[in-house]
C-alpha positions in Angstrom: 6.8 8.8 5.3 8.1 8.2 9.1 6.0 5.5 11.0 4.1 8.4 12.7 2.9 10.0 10.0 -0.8 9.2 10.6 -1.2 9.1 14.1 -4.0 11.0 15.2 -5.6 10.9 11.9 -9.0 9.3 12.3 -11.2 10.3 9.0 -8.4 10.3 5.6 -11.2 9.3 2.5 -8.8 10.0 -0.1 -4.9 9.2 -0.4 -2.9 10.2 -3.1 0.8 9.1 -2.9 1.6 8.7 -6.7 5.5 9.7 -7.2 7.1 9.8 -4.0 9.7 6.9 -3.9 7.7 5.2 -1.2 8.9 1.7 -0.7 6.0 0.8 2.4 3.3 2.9 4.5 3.6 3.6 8.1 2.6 0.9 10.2 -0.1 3.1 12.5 -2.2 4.3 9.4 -5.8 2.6 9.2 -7.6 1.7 6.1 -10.6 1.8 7.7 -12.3 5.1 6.8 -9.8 5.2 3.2 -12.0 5.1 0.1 -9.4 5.6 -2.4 -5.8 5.3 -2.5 -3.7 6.3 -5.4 0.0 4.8 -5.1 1.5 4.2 -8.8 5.2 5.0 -9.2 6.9 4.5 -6.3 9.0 1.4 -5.6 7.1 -0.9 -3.5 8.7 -3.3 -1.4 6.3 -6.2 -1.1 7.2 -7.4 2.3 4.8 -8.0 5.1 4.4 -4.4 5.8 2.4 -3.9 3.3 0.0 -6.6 4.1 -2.7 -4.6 5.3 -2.9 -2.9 2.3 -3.3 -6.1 0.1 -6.7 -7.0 2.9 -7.5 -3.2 1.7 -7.0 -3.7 -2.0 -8.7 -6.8 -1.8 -12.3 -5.8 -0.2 -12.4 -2.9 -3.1 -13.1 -4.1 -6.3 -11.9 -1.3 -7.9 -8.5 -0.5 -5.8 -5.9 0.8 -8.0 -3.0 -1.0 -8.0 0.8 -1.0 -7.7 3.9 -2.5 -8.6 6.3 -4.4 -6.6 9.7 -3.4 -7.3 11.7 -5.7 -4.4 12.6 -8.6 -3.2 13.3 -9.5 -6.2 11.0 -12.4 -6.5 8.1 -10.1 -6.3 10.1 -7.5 -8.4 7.0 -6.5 -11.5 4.4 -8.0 -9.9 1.1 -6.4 -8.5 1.0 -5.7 -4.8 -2.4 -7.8 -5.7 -0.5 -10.5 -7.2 2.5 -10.7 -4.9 2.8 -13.9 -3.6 4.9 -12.7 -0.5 1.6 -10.5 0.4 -1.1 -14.0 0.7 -3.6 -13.4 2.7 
């Protein structure tokens, strides 16, 4: 997805990116309005970027989740378990 992807976009409820060989969202999208997001198999890279999603996972108790596939410290983990992603 290029970093503009979302801009503009005020009201998205429902997100599906399962299967896309995403590795991070675009910085400008909000989680605000975002009710569900569905984002198995791609190859996250649990940097800092995706930081705002771990705050988004974390107020929804039942977020699905994803798995970190770099650095390699995080490589397996959950993006809710990723220790490079703390709050």
């Amino acid at each position: 997805l290029s970093e503009g992807a979302f801009n503009g976009v005020t009201a998205i409820k429902l997100l599906y990116l399962d299967n896309n060989n995403l590795k991070s969202l675009p910085k400008g999208l909000q989680f605000t309005t975002i009710t569900n997001i569905t984002l198995s198999n791609n190859p996250w890279n649990c940097s800092c970027q995706l930081a705002s999603l771990r705050r988004w996972m974390d107020s929804r108790q039942n977020a699905t989740d994803a798995i970190c596939a770099s650095p390699s410290s995080q490589k397996g983990k959950q993006i809710r378990e990723s220790t490079a992603l703390r709050r």
